[in-house]
N, C-alpha and C positions, 0 to 999 in steps of 0.2 A: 651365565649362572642363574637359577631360578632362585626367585625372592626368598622363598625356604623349600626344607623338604622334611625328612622323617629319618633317622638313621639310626638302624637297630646295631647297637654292641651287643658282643658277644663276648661272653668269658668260661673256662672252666677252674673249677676252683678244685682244689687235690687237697687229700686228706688223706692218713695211713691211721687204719682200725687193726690192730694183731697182724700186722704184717702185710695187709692185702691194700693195695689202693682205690680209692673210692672217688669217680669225678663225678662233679652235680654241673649242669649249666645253667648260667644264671644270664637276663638277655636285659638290654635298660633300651627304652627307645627316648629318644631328645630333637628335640626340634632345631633345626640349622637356620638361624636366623639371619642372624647381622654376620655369620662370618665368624663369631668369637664363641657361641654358646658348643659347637661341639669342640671346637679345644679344651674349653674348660673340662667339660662330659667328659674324656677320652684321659682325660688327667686324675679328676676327682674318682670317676669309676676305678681305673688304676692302683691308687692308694686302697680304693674298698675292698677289691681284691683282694690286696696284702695283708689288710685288715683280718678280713673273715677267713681267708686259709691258713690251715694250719702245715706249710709247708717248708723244707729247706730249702739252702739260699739256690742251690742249681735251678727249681721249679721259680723262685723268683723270678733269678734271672729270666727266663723264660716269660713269664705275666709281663714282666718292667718290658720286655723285649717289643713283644706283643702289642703292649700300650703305646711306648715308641714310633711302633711301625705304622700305627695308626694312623698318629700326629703328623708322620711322613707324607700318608698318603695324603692326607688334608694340605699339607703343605704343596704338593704336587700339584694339588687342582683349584689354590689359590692366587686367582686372578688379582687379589689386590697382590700381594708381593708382588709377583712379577710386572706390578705397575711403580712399585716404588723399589725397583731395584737399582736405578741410577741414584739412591741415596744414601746409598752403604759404598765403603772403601773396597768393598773385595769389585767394584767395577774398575777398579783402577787396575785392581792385581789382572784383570781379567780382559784388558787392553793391552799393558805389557807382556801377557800367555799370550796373545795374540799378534802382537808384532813379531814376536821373538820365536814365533814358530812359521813364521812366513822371512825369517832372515832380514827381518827389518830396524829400524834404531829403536827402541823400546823405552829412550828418554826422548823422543821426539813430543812437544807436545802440542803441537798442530795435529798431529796424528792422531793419538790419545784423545785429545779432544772430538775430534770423530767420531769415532771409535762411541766416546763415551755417549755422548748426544744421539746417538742410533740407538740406543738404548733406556732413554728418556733423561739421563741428564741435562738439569737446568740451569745450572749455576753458571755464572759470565766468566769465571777463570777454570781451567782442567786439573784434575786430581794429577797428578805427577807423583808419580814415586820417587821418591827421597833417595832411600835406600841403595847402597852399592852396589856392585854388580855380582859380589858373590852369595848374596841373597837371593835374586831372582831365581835358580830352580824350584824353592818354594813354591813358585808363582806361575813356572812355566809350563806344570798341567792344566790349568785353567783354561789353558788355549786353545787345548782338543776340541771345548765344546762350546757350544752356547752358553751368553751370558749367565742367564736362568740356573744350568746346572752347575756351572762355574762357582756359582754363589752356594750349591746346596752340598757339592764336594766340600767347598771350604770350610762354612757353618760343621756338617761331621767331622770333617777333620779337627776342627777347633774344639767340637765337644769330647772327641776322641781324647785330644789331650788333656784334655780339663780331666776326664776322667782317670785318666793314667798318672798323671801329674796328683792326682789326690790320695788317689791309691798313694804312691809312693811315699808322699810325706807322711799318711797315718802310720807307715812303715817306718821311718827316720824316725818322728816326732812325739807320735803317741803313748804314750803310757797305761798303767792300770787305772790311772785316778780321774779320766776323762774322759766318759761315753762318746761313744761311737758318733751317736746322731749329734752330742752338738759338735766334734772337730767337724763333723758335715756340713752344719747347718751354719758355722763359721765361715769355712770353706766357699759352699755355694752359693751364698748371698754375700760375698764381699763384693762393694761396690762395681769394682773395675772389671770383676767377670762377664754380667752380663751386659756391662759399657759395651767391652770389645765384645760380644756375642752381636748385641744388636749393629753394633757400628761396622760387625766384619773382618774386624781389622785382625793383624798376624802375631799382639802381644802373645796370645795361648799355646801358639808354638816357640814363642822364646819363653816361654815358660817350663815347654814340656823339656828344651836342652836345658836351663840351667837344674832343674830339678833331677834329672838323667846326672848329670853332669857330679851334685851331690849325692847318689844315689852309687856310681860307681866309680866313684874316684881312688874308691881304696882296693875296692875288687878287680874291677877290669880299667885301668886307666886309658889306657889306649883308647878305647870304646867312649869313655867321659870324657877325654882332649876331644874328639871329633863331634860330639853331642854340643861340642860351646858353639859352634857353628852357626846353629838357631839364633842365639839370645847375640853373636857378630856381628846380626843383620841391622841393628842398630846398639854402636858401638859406644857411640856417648850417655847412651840411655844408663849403663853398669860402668863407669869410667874407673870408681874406685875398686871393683871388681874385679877387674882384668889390672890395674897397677899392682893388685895383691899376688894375684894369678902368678904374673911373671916375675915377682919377687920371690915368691913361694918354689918357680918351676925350678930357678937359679941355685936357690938358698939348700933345698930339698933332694936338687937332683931329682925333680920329676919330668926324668926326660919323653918319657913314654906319655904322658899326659901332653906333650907340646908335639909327641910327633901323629897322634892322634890329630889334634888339632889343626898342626900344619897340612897333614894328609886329605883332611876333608874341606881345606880351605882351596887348596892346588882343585881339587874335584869339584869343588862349586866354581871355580873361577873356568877351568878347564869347558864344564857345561855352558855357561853362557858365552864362552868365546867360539866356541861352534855355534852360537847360532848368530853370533855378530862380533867378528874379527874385531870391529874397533869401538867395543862396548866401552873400553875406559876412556879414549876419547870424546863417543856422547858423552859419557856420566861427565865429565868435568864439563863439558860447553853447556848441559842442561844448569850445573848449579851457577857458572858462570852468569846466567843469565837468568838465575832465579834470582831475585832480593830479598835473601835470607833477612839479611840485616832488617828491613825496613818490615817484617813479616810480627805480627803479631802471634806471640807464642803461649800458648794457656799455662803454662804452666807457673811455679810459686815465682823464679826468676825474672820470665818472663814481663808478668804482672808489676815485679819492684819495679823493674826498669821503667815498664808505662807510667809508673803513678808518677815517678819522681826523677829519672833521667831518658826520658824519650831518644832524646838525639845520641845518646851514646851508646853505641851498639855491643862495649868490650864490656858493660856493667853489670849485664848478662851474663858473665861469667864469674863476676865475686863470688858469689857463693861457691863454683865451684873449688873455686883458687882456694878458702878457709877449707873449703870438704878436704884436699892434699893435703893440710897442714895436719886433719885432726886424721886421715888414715895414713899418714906416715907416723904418729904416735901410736896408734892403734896395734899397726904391726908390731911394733916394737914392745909395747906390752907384751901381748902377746904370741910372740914369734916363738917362744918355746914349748909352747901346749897348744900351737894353731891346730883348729878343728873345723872343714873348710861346712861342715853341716850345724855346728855351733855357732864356729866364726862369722862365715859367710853369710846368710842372712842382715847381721849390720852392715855391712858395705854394701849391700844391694840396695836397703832403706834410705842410707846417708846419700846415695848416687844418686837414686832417683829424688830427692827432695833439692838438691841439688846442682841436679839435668841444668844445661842450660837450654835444651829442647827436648819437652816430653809432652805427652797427653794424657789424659786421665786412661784413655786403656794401655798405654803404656804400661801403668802401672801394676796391672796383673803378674807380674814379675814377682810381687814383693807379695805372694799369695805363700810360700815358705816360712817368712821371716810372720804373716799376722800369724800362721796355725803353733808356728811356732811360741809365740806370745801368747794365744791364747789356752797350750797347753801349762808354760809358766804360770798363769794366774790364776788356773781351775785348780792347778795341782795344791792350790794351798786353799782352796773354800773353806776349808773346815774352820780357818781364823781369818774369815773374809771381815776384815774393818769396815771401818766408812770409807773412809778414803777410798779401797777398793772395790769397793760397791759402787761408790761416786765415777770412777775411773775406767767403770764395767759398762755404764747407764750411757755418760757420754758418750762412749766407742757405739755404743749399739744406736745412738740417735741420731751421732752424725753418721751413719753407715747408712744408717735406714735414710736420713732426710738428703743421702747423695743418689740414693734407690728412686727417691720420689719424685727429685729434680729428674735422673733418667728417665721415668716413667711418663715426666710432664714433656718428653720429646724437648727439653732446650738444648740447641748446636752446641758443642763441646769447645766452638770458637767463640761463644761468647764470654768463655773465660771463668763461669761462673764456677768451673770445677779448680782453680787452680788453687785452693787449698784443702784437696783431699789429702798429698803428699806429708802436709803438717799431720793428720788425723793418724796415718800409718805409722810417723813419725813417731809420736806420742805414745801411740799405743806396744808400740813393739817397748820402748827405752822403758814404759810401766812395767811390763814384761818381766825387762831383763832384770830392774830393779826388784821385783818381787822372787825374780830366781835368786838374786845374788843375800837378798835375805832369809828364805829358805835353805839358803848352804850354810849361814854363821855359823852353823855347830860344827860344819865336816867341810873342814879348812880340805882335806883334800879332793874334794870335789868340786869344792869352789873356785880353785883357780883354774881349774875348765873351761868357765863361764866369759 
C-alpha cells in the first residue's frame, strides 16, 4: 500500500423543479493518509449529500447506498484489517465453517487452534465455540471461503440485522411523540452494538430472532416459534424468557408458536449432524474438558463471585435463583393481560443482568427493551422534572463512557464492562416507572403496562 494517494468522490445530488429532475455533480478530492482519513471523507461526504439534496427517501437510499459501497471498497483493500483479523470472534465462527464442511469435529480445539493461528492469532489458549450444536448453521457458511471474507459476509450480515431489527421496533415502539432520528440515534449508539460489530461476534443475530419473534407472534406464529432459534443459540443468555415462553405456550395454547420452534430446532440440529454424525458427542467432551467453573466471566455475577466467593463455583448462580423468584411473580401479575412486546422486554433485561454467563456484546439483546424505555420517557418531555432530566444525563454518560472504554480497545475479559447490565437495568425500570405514571389517569391502559 502506498504512504498516501489522492481519491476523487464523486456524487450526484437530485433535485425536482415542476416536475422535471435536475442532477448536478459535485466531486471532493482527500488525501489517503494513515488509512482513516478516507473513511471519515466517504462518511462525512455522505451526510453532505443528504444535506444539500433535496430528495426522497428511495434517491437516499440510493446516496446512503453509494457511500456504503464505498467504505466496502476501502474495506477490501485494507491491509491492516486483514492483519488484525485473528482478533475478532468471527475467527472462531470461521474455524468451526471450516471443520464442519470438511466433516470434521468442530469442538475439536487442537484443530481450531490451527486453523486459528494460520490466520494470525496470538493468544496461548483457542477461541472455542461455546455454543450448541444447533447453532452452528449460523456459522457454517463461513467455511466456503477465506478467512477475510468470512469476516466481511458476517460484519453485513450483522449490520443487515441491526438494520431490520431497528426498523421493526420503530414499528412496535414508536409513537407520534418521538422523532425519528433520536429512536435512531438511541438505537445506534447503544453500547453493545457496536461492542459486538467490532468484536464480531453473533449477539446481532439473536437479536434479529428475538425481535422477529415479537414482531409476529400475533400474526404469523408459526414463522415467530421458528425465528427463536437465533436468540437458542445461547440459551442461558434469555433464561427468564424462554421459562415465560413455555408457560405462556401451555397456558395460551400457542401451539403453533412451539411447533414453529420445534421445527427449526429438528433443522438446525438435522444440518449439523450431516456434517458430523457425532456432533453431540464432541460438544459434551469439548465442555467436559473446558473449566467453565474456574473461567473468569465479565459479567455482573461473574465479578460478585470474584470479589467475594472465588472458590465457589454454584454463587454464580444466586442471582440467577432470586431472577425465578421475582419472574414467577411477574407472570402471575401479569398473566391476564401478557403482552409478549410489552411484557417481554423485562424478562429479557432481568435475564441478562442475571446471566450467570454473559458478555457485554451479549447484551445487544436488550436493544428492544432500551428503545422501548426510551420511547416511555420522551413520551412525557413536555413535564420533563429534574429527576428525569437527571435520569436522561446519566444514561447517556454512562452509554457514552462504555463507547469510550470500547474505543480505548480494553479486552472485554478484563471485566471492566461488567457493569453495563446494571445501566440497562436502571434505565428500562426508569422507563417503565415513567409509563406507569403517565397512565394514573386511564386506569385502563395502565394495566397493560
Amino acid at each position: 500500500m502506498f504512504a498516501g494517494e489522492y481519491i476523487r468522490l464523486h456524487s450526484v445530488l437530485l433535485t425536482q423543479t415542476n416536475g422535471f429532475a435536475i442532477t448536478e455533480t459535485k466531486s471532493l478530492v482527500v488525501w489517503r493518509g494513515d488509512g482513516r482519513s478516507v473513511y471519515t471523507a466517504v462518511i462525512a461526504y455522505g451526510f453532505r449529500v443528504l444535506r444539500e439534496s433535496n430528495v426522497e427517501k428511495p434517491a437516499r437510499r440510493v446516496i446512503l447506498g453509494i457511500c456504503l459501497a464505498a467504505i466496502l471498497v476501502y474495506v477490501v483493500r485494507s491491509s491492516h484489517l486483514q492483519a488484525n483479523l485473528g482478533k475478532r470472534d468471527s475467527i472462531e465462527y470461521w474455524a468451526v465453517g471450516q471443520l464442519l464442511i470438511h466433516h470434521q469435529n468442530p469442538y475439536d480445539p487442537a484443530r481450531i487452534f490451527d486453523l486459528e493461528r494460520s490466520q494470525g492469532y496470538s493468544e496461548k489458549q483457542p477461541l472455542v465455540l461455546l455454543t450448541p450444536p444447533w447453532s452452528l448453521f449460523m456459522v457454517l457458511p463461513m467455511g466456503l471461503t477465506n478467512a477475510f471474507s468470512a469476516w466481511l459476509i458476517w460484519i453485513s450480515a450483522s449490520l443487515g440485522c441491526l438494520v431490520v431489527a431497528m426498523r421493526i421496533c420503530w414499528t412496535m415502539y414508536a409513537d407520534q411523540t418521538i422523532p425519528r432520528t433520536v429512536f435512531l440515534l438511541v438505537g445506534y449508539t447503544f453500547a453493545p452494538v457496536p461492542a459486538c460489530l467490532v468484536a464480531a461476534q453473533m449477539g446481532l443475530l439473536l437479536l434479529l430472532g428475538v425481535v422477529l419473534f415479537l414482531k409476529l407472534e400475533t400474526s404469523r406464529p408459526f414463522l415467530a416459534g421458528a425465528a427463536l432459534i437465533f436468540p437458542f443459540a445461547k440459551p442461558h443468555l434469555l433464561s427468564f424468557f424462554w421459562l415465560a415462553l413455555l408457560v405462556w405456550v401451555f397456558a395460551r395454547k400457542k401451539y403453533a408458536v412451539a411447533a414453529g420452534f420445534l421445527t427449526a430446532f429438528l433443522v438446525a440440529n438435522v444440518i449439523s449432524l450431516k456434517f458430523d454424525f457425532t456432533i453431540f458427542h464432541n460438544y459434551r467432551a469439548m465442555l467436559s474438558q473446558t473449566p467453565v467453573q474456574s473461567m473468569f466471566i465479565p459479567a455482573l455475577s461473574g465479578v460478585f463471585r470474584l470479589m467475594f466467593f472465588r472458590r465457589f463455583f454454584w454463587v454464580q448462580f444466586i442471582p440467577m435463583t432470586l431472577g425465578f423468584v421475582w419472574c414467577a411473580w411477574f407472570l402471575w401479575v401479569k398473566r391476564s393481560t401478557w403482552n409478549w412486546r410489552t411484557h417481554g422486554p423485562a424478562l429479557m433485561v432481568v435475564s441478562v443482568l442475571t446471566a450467570p454467563y454473559a458478555w457485554m456484546t451479549d447484551e445487544v439483546v436488550l436493544l428492544p427493551a432500551i428503545l422501548q424505555a426510551a420511547v416511555f420517557v420522551y413520551s412525557a418531555k413536555r413535564k420533563l422534572s429534574l429527576k428525569t432530566r437527571l435520569a436522561m444525563t446519566i444514561f447517556v454518560c454512562l452509554n457514552g463512557l462504555l463507547l469510550l472504554i470500547l474505543a480505548a480497545k480494553i479486552p472485554f475479559s478484563t471485566g471492566i464492562y461488567f457493569w453495563s447490565s446494571l445501566v440497562w437495568f436502571g434505565w428500562y425500570a426508569y422507563g417503565r416507572s415513567r409509563r406507569r405514571a403517565a397512565l394514573k389517569r386511564q386506569p385502563d391502559a395502565a394495566i397493560l403496562t
